[in-house]
Structures are given as structure tokens and as C-alpha cells.
N, C-alpha and C positions, 0 to 999 in steps of 0.2 A: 504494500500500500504506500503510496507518494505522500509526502506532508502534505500539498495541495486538499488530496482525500483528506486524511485524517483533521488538517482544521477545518474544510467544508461539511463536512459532518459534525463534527462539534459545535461549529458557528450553526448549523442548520437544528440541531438539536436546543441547543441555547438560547436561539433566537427565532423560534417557527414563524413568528408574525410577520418576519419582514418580506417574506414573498419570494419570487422571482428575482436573480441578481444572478452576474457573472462574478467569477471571481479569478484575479490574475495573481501568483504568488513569485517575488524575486528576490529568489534562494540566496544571495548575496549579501542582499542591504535587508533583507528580514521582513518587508514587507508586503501589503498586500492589497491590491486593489481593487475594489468593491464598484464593480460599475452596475449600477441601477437602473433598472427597465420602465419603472415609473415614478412618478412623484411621489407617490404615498411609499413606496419601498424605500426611496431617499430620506424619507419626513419620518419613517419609523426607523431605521438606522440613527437619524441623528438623534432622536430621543433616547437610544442606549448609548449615546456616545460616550457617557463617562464609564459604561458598565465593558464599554471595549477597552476603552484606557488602562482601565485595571485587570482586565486578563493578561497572567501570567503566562503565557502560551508559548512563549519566544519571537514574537510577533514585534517589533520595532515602531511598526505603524500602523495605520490603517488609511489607505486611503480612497473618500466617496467621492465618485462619477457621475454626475449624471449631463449626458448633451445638453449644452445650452448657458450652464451653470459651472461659477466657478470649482474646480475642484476643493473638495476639506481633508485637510490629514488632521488624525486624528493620533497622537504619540503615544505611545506606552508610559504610564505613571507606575512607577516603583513603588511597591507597599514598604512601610517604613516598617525596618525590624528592629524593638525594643533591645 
């Protein structure tokens, strides 16, 4: 199984509501780009943005697509260990 698999299932498991989306992964720089097929997949993506920020996943970025519209990266947040 490819990383691509294994975080699209995870994201798709985590996140069912978002719908339809492409996802591009660049094994390199760690991230991954979330190109969205409609508005409302874009508009419920960005309402878990902070819940992406904080997956530990090895995941660097996330970055949202949609034509027309600026693209949004969204960075990985480090949980702070006591």
C-alpha cells in the first residue's frame, strides 16, 4: 500500500463529510494537495482546518484547491510536549 493510500483513507475515514476531492501527495517536501471538486467540499475542508493542522501524520502541509480561488496551505502545528 502507497502513503498516498494509506493517508486517503485515513483522511476519508476522518473526514466523510467532505465529499469528492482529488488528492496529490509530494513524497519530498511532505505534503499534500487537496484539490476540490466543489464549493461546499472547499467550505467543509476549511472548517476542519485546524483539526488538519494538528494531525500528526507526517504530513508538512496541506494544501486547498479549488479553480478560481486563491490557493490555502494549511501547516502542521506541533503539539507541545510537557
Amino acid at each position: 500500500m502507497s502513503v498516498i493510500q494509506v493517508v486517503s483513507q485515513y483522511l476519508a475515514y476522518k473526514f466523510p463529510w467532505w465529499g469528492v476531492c482529488h488528492l496529490k501527495f509530494d513524497l519530498i517536501q511532505k505534503n499534500i494537495s487537496i484539490h476540490c471538486l466543489t464549493p461546499e467540499c472547499r467550505a467543509a475542508i476549511l472548517r476542519d482546518a485546524e483539526g488538519l493542522a494538528y494531525l500528526d501524520i507526517g504530513i508538512e502541509k496541506f494544501v486547498i484547491v479549488y479553480p478560481g480561488y486563491s490557493d490555502i496551505t494549511i501547516p502542521h502545528i506541533p503539539r507541545k510536549t510537557a
